[in-house]
C-alpha positions in Angstrom: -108.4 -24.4 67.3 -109.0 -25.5 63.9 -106.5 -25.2 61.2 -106.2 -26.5 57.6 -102.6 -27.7 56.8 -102.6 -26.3 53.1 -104.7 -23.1 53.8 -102.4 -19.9 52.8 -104.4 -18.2 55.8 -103.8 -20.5 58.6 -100.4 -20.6 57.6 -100.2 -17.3 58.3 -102.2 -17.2 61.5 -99.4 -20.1 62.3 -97.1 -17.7 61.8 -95.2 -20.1 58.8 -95.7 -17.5 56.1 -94.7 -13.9 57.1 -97.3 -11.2 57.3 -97.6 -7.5 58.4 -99.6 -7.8 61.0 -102.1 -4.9 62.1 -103.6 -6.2 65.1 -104.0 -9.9 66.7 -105.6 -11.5 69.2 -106.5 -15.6 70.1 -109.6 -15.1 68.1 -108.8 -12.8 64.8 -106.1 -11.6 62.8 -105.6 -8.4 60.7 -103.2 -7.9 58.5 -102.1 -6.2 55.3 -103.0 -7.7 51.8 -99.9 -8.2 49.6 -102.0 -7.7 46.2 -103.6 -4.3 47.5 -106.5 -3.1 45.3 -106.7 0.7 47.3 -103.6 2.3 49.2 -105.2 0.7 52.2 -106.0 -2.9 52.0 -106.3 -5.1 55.0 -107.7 -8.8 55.4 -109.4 -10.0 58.5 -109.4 -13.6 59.2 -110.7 -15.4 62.0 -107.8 -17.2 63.8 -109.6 -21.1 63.4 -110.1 -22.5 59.7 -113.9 -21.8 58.4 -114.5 -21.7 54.8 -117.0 -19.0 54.3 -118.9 -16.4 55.8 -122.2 -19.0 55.6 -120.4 -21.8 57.5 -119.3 -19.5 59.8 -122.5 -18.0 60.5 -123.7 -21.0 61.4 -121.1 -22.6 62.9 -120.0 -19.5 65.1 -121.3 -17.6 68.2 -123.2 -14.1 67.5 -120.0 -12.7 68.9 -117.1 -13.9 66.9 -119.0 -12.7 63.4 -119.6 -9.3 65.5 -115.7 -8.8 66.3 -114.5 -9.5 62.9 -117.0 -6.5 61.6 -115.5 -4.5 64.8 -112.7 -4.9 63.6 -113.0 -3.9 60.1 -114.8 -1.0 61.2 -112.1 -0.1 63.6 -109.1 0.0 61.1 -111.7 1.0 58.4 -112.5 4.0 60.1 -108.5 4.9 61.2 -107.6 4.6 57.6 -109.9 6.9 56.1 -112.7 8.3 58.1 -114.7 9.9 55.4 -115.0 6.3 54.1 -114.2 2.4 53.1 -115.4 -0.3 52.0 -115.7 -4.0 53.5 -115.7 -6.9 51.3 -116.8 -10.4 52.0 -116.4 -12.7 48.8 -117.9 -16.5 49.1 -117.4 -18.9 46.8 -115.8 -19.1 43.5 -118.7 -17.1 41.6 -117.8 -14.3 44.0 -114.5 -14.3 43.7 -113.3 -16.0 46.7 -110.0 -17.4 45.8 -109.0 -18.2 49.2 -111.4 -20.5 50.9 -111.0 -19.1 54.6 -113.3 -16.5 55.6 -111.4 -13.2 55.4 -113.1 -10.0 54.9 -111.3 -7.3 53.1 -111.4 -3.8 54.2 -110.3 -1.0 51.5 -109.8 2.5 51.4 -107.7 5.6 51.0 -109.5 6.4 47.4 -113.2 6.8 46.1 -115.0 3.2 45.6 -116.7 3.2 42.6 -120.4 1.2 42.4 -121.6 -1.2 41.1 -117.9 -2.5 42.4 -118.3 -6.1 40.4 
């Protein structure tokens, strides 16, 4: 497994930096933002170091992107099934201010649009 010795995220998938922790398993990690933007605000992080949603996607098999989005979906969907919101930021112009893919799942109150 790959891991980034400064990266914030695999820190916390090293368990160095405390985290409340949702769900885990060798390949993802879901746990609750500390900065919520909505009364339910979770990251999910892929357990090795990769940048960005475009690295991973071509770096990673069809089914590691696929149980990420499961898993947004899954704790998504128990936090407020009439609706949420997933949110993949890449790169600095996007807002991405951790550079390890995380995608951010958000609910528990209407989401406005356009949301940026």
């Amino acid at each position: 497994m790959s891991f980034e010795p400064t990266c914030i995220f695999c820190k916390i998938v090293r368990g160095e930096i405390p985290a409340a922790e949702v769900a885990r398993d060798a390949d993802a990690l879901v746990f609750r933002d500390v900065n919520p933007k909505a009364p339910t605000h979770l990251l999910v992080v892929p357990t090795r170091h990769v940048t960005n949603l475009g690295d991973f996607a071509t770096k990673a098999e069809p089914h590691e992107i696929g149980k990420l989005f499961a898993l947004a979906a899954k704790y998504g969907r128990e936090a407020s099934p009439g609706g949420y919101r997933v949110v993949v930021n890449e790169g600095a112009d996007a807002g991405q201010t951790v550079f390890h893919l995380h995608l951010h799942v958000l609910a528990g109150r209407p989401m406005r649009w356009p949301p940026g």
